[in-house]
Structures are given as structure tokens and as C-alpha cells.
VEXTOR-103894 format. One record per residue (C-alpha): chain; x, y, z. Coordinates in nm, 2 decimals, padded with zeros to 4 digits, m for minus. Each point is the difference from the previous one (the first is absolute). Example, Ala and Ser with C-alpha at 12.3 -4.5 7.8 and 13.67 -1.06 7.14 Angstrom:
 c      X      Y      Z
 A  01.23 m00.45  00.78
 A  00.14  00.34 m00.07
//
This chain:
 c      X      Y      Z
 A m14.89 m09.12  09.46
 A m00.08  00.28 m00.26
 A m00.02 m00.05 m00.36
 A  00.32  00.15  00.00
 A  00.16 m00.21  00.21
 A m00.10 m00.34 m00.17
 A  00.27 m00.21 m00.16
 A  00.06  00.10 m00.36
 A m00.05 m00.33 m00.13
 A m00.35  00.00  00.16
 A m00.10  00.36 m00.17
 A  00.11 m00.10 m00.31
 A m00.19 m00.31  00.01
 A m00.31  00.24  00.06
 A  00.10  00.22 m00.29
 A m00.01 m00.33 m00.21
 A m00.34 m00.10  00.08
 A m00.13  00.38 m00.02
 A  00.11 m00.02 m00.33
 A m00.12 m00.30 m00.11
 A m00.34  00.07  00.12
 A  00.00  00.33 m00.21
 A  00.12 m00.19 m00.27
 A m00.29 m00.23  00.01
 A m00.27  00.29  00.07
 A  00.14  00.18 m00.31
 A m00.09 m00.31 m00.21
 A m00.36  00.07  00.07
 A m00.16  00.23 m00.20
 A m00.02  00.41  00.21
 A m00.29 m00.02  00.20
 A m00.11  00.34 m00.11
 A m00.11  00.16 m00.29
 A m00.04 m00.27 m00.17
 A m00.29 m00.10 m00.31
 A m00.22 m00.30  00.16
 A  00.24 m00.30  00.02
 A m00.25 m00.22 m00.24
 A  00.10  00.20 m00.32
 A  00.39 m00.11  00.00
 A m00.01 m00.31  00.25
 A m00.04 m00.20 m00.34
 A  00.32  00.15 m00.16
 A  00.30 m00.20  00.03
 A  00.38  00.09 m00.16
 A  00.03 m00.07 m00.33
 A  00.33 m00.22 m00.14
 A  00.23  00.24 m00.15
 A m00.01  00.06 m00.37
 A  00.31 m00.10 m00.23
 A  00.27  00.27  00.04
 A m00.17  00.15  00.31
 A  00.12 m00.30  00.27
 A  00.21  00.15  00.33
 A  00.28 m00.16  00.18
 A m00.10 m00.19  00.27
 A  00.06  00.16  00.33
 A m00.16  00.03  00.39
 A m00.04  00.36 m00.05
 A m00.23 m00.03 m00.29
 A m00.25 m00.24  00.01
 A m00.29 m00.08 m00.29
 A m00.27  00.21  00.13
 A m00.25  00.25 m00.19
 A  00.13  00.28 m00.15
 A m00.20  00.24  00.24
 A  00.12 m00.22  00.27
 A  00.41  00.07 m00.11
 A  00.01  00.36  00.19
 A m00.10 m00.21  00.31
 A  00.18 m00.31  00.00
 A  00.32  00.05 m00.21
 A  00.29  00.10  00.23
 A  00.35  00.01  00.05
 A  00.26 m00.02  00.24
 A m00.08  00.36  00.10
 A m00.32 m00.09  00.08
 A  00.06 m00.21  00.28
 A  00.21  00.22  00.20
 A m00.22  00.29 m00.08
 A m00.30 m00.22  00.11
 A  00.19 m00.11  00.32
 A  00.06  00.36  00.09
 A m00.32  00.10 m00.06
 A m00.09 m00.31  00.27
 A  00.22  00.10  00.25
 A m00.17  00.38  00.00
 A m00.37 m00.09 m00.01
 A m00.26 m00.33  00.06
 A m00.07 m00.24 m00.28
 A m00.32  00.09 m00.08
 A  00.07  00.38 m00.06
 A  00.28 m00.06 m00.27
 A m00.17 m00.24 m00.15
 A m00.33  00.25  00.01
 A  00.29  00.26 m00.12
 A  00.08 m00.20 m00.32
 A m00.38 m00.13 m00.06
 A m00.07  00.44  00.03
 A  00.27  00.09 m00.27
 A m00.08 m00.28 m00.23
 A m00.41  00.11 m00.05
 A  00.17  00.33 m00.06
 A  00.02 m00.10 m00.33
 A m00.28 m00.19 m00.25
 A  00.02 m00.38 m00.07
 A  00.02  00.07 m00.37
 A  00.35  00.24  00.10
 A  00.12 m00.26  00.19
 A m00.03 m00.26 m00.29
 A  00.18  00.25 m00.20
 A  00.24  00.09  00.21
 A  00.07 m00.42  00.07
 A  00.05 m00.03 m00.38
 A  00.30  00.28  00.06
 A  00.11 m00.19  00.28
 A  00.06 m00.31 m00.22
 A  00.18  00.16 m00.25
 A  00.23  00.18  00.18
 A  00.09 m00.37  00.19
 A  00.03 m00.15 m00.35
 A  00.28  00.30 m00.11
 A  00.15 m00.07  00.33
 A  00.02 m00.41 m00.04
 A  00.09  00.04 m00.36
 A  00.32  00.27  00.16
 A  00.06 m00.23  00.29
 A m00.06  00.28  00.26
 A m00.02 m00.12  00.36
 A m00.31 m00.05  00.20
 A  00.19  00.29  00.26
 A  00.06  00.24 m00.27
 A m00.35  00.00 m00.17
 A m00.19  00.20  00.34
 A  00.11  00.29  00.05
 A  00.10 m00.02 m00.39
 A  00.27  00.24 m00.10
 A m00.05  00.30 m00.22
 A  00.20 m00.18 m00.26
 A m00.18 m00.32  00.03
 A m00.31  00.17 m00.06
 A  00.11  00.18 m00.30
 A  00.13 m00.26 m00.18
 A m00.34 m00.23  00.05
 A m00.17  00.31 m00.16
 A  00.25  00.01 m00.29
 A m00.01 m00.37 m00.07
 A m00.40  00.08 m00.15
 A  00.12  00.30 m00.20
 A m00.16 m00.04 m00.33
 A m00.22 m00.28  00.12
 A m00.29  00.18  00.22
 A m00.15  00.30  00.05
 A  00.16  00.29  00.25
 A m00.35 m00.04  00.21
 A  00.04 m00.39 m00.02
 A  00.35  00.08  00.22
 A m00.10  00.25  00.20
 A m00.28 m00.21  00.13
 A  00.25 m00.32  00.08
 A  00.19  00.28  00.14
 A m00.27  00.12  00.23
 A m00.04 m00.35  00.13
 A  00.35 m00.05  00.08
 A m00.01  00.31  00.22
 A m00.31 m00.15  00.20
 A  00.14 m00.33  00.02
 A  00.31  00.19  00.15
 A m00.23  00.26  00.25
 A m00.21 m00.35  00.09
 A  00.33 m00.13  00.12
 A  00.14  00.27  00.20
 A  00.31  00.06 m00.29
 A  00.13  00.33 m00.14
 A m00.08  00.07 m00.30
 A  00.38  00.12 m00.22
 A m00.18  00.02 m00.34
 A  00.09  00.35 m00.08
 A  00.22  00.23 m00.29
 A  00.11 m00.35 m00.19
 A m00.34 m00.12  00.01
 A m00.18  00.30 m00.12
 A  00.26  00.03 m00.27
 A m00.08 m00.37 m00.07
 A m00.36  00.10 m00.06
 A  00.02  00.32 m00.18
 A  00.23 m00.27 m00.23
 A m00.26 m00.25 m00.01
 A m00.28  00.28 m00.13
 A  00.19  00.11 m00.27
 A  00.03 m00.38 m00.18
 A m00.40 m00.12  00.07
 A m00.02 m00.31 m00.26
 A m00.27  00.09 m00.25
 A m00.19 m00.29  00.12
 A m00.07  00.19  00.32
 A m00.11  00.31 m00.17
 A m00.38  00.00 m00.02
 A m00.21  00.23 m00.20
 A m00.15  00.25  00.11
 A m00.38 m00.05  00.07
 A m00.24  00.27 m00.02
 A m00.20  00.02  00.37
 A m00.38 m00.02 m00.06
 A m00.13  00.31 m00.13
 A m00.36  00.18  00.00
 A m00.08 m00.21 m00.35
 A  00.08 m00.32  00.21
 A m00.26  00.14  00.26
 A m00.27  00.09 m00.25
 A  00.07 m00.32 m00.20
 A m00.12 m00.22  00.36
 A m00.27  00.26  00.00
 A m00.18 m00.12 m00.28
 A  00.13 m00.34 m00.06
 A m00.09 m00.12  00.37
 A m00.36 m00.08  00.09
 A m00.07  00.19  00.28
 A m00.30 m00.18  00.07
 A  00.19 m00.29  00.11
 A  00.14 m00.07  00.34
 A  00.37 m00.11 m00.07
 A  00.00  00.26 m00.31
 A m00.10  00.30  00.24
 A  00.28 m00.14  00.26
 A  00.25  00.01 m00.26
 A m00.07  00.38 m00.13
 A m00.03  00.12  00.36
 A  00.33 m00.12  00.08
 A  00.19  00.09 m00.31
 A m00.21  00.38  00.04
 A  00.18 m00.01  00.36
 A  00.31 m00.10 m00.10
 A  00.09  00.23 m00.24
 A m00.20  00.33  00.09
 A  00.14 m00.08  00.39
 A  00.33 m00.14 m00.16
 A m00.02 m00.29  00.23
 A  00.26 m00.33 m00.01
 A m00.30 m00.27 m00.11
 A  00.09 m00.19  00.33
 A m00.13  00.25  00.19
 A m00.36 m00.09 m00.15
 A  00.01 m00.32 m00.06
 A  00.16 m00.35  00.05
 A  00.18 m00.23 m00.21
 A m00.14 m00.33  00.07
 A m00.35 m00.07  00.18
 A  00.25 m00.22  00.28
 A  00.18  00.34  00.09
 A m00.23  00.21  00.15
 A  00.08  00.13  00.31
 A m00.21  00.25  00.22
 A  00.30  00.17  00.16
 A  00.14  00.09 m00.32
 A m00.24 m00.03 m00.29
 A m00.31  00.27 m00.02
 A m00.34 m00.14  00.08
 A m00.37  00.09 m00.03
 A  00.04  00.09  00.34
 A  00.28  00.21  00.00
 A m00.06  00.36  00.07
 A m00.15  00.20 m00.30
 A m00.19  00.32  00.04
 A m00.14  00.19 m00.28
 A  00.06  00.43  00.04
 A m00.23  00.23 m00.19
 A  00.10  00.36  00.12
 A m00.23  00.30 m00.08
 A  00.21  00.17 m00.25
 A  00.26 m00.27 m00.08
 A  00.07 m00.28 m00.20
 A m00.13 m00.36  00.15
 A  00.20 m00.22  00.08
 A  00.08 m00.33  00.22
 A  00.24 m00.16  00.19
 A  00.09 m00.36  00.03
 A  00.21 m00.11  00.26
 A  00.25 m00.28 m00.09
 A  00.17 m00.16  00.31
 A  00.32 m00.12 m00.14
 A  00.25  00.19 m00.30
 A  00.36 m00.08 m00.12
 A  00.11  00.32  00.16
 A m00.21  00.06  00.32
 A m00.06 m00.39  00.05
 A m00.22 m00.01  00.31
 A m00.10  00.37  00.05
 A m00.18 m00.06 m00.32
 A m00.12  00.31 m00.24
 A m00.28  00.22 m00.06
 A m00.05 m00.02 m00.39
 A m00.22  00.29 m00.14
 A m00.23 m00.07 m00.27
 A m00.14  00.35 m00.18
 A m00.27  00.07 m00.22
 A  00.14  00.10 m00.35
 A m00.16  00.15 m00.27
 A  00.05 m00.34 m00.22
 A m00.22 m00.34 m00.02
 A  00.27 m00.18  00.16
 A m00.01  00.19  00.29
 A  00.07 m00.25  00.31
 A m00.22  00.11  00.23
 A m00.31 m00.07 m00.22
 A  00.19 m00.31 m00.09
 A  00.04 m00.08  00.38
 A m00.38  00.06  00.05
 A m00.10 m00.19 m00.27
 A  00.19 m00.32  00.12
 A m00.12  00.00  00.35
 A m00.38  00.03 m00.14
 A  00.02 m00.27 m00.28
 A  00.20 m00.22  00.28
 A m00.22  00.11  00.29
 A m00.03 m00.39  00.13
 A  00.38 m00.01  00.09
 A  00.08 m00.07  00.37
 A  00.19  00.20  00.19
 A  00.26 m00.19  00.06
 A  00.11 m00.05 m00.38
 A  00.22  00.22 m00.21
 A m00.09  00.32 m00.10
 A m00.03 m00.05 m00.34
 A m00.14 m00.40  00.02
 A m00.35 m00.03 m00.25
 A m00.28 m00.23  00.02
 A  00.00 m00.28 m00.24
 A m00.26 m00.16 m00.18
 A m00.04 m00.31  00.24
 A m00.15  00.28  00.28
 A  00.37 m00.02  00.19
 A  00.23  00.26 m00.05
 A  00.43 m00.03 m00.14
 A  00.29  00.23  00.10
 A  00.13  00.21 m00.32
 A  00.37 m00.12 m00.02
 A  00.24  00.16 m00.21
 A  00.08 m00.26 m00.27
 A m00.39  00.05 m00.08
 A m00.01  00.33  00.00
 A  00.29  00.07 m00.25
 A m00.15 m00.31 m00.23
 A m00.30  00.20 m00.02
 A  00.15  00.36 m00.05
 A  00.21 m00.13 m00.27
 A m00.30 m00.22 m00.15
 A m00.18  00.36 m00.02
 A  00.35  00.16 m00.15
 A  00.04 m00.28 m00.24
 A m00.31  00.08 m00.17
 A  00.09  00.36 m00.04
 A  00.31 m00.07 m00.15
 A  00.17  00.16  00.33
 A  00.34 m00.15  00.15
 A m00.05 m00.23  00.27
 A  00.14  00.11  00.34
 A  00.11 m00.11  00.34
 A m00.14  00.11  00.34
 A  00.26  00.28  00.06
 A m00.11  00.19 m00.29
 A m00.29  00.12  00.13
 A  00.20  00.21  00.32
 A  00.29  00.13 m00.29
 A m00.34  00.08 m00.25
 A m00.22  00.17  00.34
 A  00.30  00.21  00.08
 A  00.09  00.14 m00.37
 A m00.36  00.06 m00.05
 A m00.03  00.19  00.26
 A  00.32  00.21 m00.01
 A m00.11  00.08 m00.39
 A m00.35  00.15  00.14
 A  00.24  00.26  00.17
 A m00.04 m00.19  00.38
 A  00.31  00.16  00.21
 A  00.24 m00.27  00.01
 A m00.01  00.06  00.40
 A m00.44 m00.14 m00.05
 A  00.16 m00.27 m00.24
 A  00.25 m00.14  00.31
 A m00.27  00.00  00.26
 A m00.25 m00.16 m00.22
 A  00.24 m00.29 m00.06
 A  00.13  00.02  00.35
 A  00.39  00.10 m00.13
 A  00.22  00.13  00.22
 A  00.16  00.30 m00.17
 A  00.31 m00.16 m00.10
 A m00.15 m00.31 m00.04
 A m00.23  00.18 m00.29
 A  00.30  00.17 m00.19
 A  00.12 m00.36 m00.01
 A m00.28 m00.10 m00.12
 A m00.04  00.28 m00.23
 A  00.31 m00.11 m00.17
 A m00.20 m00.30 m00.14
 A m00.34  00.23 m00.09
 A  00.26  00.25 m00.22
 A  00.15 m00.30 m00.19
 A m00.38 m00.15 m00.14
 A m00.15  00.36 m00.02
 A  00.06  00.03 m00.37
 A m00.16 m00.32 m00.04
 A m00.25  00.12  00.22
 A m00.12  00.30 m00.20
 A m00.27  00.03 m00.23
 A m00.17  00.25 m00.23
 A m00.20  00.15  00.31
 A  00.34  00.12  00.15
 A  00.18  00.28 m00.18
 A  00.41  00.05  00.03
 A m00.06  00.30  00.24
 A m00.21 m00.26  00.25
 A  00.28 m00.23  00.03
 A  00.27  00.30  00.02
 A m00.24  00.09  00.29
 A  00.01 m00.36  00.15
 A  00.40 m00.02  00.02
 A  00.03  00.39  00.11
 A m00.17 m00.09  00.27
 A  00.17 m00.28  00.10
 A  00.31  00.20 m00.05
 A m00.14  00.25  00.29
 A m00.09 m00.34  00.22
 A  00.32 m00.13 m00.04
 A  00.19  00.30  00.09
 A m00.23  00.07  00.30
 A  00.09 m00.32  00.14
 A  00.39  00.03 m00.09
//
């Protein structure tokens, strides 16, 4: 007797158990893609703060954040799930969903959980059905948005938003936020609470770069770490993790740089030197990796001296550490992790009565730097790895600090240059 011929009570029985076995392998962590399990087996769901609790239900259980996306459902999901069953084995949907869930960073997927929790509070609070929250109707996702106008930022929104529509994609439903919804979130734009308005801070500039210059003892192995990374970060207009980590416990081969990653040093004839330092993992790329090129410019932050310099006065570094790991004075060697290296930047800034900064800074400051020395804007993309549109994007944020940006040593006419320039990019690329 074929499969089609069996009694329907017998296939549906089947059905059942197919599901429930899925159900049970999605409760694992994916087994792909994921950081080694030691750094979150310790984490556990924390008890809901006052005002933030969530109406019991099956559908939602109290899981991690990052673990929402995966384990939150609805009635949709079920008969989506048992479709998907009755079309393909158990182990390739459930390798499907593990695939599009390391599509997207740990950190997004905490983020997009915290959306994912509001949008079932508006829902309890409304008394929407479980049925009528996936596929969610234009309406109903329009008037979550509205219910935060005046109370978060448009980005804030957008980003709950963007997690909603993965949540949906994740379980096979249509997506209907369309014309209300984008009117919704025009709306919302237009009444950001002053609270959510942050100032604008000025990226790190070439005074920030000269300030580490001198202030930073080069002579010392966790001082010439530091000033070799912030040299590459800004001149390369890198994301900081790209070079380095952000706690010792993270480091990961397969995504972090090492001292064993390729790096080859170019000296042409009649050309500027230069190398390149191969990163296996970025935001955009993830695990094609990126070539990042480090020039030789005519100033003492330069990052290819800087570069040099590290790897000499940290020559006892094993291969197997991160790129930018120093020895120590117990004879052993340390990774360089982001919260030191900004403490010490800013240490350095401190004393020079300069702003302190954040780690982004240094890509913004590399990029306007560079664009005021009269680089094409098309050199300025490829140097920071920006798609074309991606760049006028992020131009958008460069033009809105450049006044702040400008100092004595750059007349009117070089910033007129900068944004004609841009003007020409931008209508190249429509």
C-alpha cells in the first residue's frame, strides 16, 4: 500500500510526530554557524522586569531574547511547518531554518527578540488573537508602530519592524506591512522624543591620531598594539571588530583575524607600499572574508609603519593568537580586546583635553579624512569596502558631522570640493 493509499488517520498521526520531532530539534540551539557553545551555555532567561511581563501562552515561551526568532510561533507556524514536512525529510527543514537563522548575527537576533516582545505586549494589551498576529495585517502593524510615537526613535521601530518581518519569512507567512505601515513610520519620524535625539559626536580626527602618537609609548607592547590598530582603523576605515575582539573568551579563528592570517607586505618599484591583511569574517561578506589595504601615507600615523611596528615589538606571539594580541610582562602574551583599547585611547584623549570617542569613530573619522585630502569618493568606497549605494548612505552620516569635522587646515573651497564630489558620485549611481 502506497503512502497515498494509507488511512488518513494513520498519515496524520505521522504528520503529528514529524512535527513534534521538529519542534523538539528547533529547541536546540542551529547546529551551524554558531560561536563555541561554552560562551552562552551559562546564560539562562532572565525574570521579566516590572511593566515588561507577557501573557502567558504555548506559542511564546520564556526563552532568550536571541532565541524568540526561533522558538516563538503561532498557529501559522504549525501548518506551515507541517507543509513544509510533507514536501521534504526532517533533517533538511530543520537544516533550512538552522541556514536562515545564522543568516543574521546573535546580537540582531537579540534585537530583533526585544521587537518581538513588544509587539506581543501591544497585542495582549489590544486583545488580538494568537491567529491574527502571523501573518499580521497591514493595520495591525501600523497601529503597533503608532502606539510608540513620541516615545522611541524612528530607527528604534524600524529595527522591531525588521524583526517582525524575519520572524514572519522564518515561518513561511506573507508579509502585508505595506502603504499604512510606511505612512505609520514616516509618522513616527517626524515626533522622535527628545530623549532619543543624541548629539552629534565628532568622528576621530587627525588631532585624535597625532594626540595617540605622542601620548602612547611606543616602546611598549600593549601601547604599540593599540596605535597600530587605531592607525588601521581609521586610515583603512575599518569597523574595530574586524581587528580585534571584545572579550579574551570570544576569539574565534573562523571569524576573528590572527597572527596567522594571511598578510603580505607590497613594495612596487615606482608605487606607494602598501599591505594587505586578510580578515576571514565581515558584517557584509561574513565568510568570504575581506582584503583590507593598509597604505603608506605621508603622516606618522601611517598604518603600515604602525602594523610593522607591532608585529616586531610583539614578535613572540603564536600564530594561532589574534592579530593584534601583545606580550605581557609575565613572558605570556594577552589578546587586545576592545573595551581596552578604547580605555586607553580615551586615557591618551583625556589628557589632551580631546572628546572621548567610541569605536565607530575611527571608520566615520578614516573616511572624512580621506575624502578632505581630495581621495575620489569611488577610492574612499573600496577602501571601506562600501558598496556604492551603501556609501551614499553612509555619506549621509559623514555630511552631517563634517562641519564639526573641519579645522583651520581645511579652507571652505576644500569642503565645497568634498560635497561636489559626492554630488557627482551620487548622481553616477542614480
Amino acid at each position: 500500500m502506497s503512502s497515498n493509499q494509507r488511512p488518513l488517520a494513520s498519515q496524520h498521526a505521522d504528520a503529528v510526530v514529524a512535527l513534534a520531532l521538529l519542534k523538539e530539534a528547533l529547541a536546540s540551539p542551529p547546529s551551524i554557524g554558531e560561536p563555541p557553545i561554552a560562551t552562552h551555555s551559562r546564560k539562562k532567561p532572565r525574570k521579566p522586569k516590572k511593566g515588561n511581563e507577557l501573557s502567558a501562552s504555548a506559542f511564546r515561551p520564556h526563552v532568550l531574547a536571541r532565541d524568540r526568532l526561533r522558538l516563538w510561533s503561532a498557529p501559522h507556524s504549525d501548518s506551515f511547518r507541517l507543509s513544509a514536512l510533507e514536501q521534504l525529510p526532517l533533517n533538511d527543514v530543520l537544516q533550512l531554518f538552522d541556514v536562515m537563522l545564522v543568516s543574521i548575527e546573535t546580537k540582531t537576533r537579540e534585537n530583533y527578540g526585544a521587537g518581538l516582545l513588544r509587539f506581543h505586549q501591544y497585542c495582549d494589551s489590544r486583545h488580538i488573537p494568537e491567529y491574527r498576529r502571523m501573518p499580521a495585517s497591514d493595520f495591525l502593524l501600523a497601529s503597533f508602530v503608532a502606539s510608540w510615537a513620541g516615545k522611541v526613535a524612528a530607527t528604534t521601530a524600524q529595527n522591531w519592524l525588521a524583526g517582525l518581518h524575519f520572524w514572519h519569512n522564518l515561518h513561511g507567512a506573507p508579509w502585508f506591512g505595506h502603504s499604512i505601515l510606511r505612512s505609520a513610520t514616516a509618522g513616527l519620524a517626524k515626533v522622535v522624543p527628545e530623549s532619543s535625539k543624541r548629539p552629534r559626536r565628532p568622528p576621530v580626527t587627525l588631532e585624535h591620531m597625532h594626540a595617540l602618537f605622542r601620548g602612547l609609548d611606543l616602546s611598549n607592547a600593549f601601547d604599540a598594539s593599540v596605535f597600530a590598530v587605531a592607525c588601521t582603523a581609521f586610515w583603512s576605515c575599518c569597523r574595530l571588530g574586524e581587528l580585534i575582539i571584545v572579550s579574551t573568551s570570544l576569539f574565534d579563528p573562523s571569524r576573528h583575524v590572527s597572527r596567522s592570517s594571511p598578510f603580505t607586505r607590497r613594495s612596487p618599484p615606482d608605487g606607494v607600499k602598501y599591505s594587505v591583511l586578510h580578515i576571514p569574517w565581515t558584517k557584509t561578506s561574513h565568510v568570504e572574508g575581506a582584503d583590507i589595504i593598509i597604505s603608506s601615507l605621508d603622516d606618522i600615523t601611517n598604518a603600515y609603519t604602525a602594523i610593522n611596528h607591532h608585529l616586531t615589538a610583539n614578535a613572540a606571539v603564536p600564530l594561532d593568537a589574534p592579530f593584534f594580541a601583545f606580550e605581557t610582562s609575565e613572558g605570556g602574551w594577552a589578546a587586545m580586546t576592545r573595551p581596552w583599547f578604547l580605555a586607553r585611547c580615551n586615557e591618551i584623549w583625556r589628557l589632551a583635553n580631546l572628546l572621548e570617542l567610541t569605536g565607530h569613530c575611527f571608520r566615520i573619522g578614516g573616511a572624512t579624512e580621506l575624502l578632505l585630502r581630495g581621495v575620489p569618493p569611488d577610492v574612499v568606497a573600496v577602501q571601506g569596502r562600501w558598496k556604492s549605494r551603501a556609501f551614499l548612505e553612509y555619506w549621509r552620516k559623514i555630511e552631517s558631522i563634517l562641519p564639526l569635522f573641519v579645522t583651520s587646515s581645511f579652507s571652505d573651497s576644500r569642503t565645497a570640493m568634498v560635497n561636489s564630489s559626492m554630488d557627482s558620485y551620487a548622481r553616477r549611481y542614480s
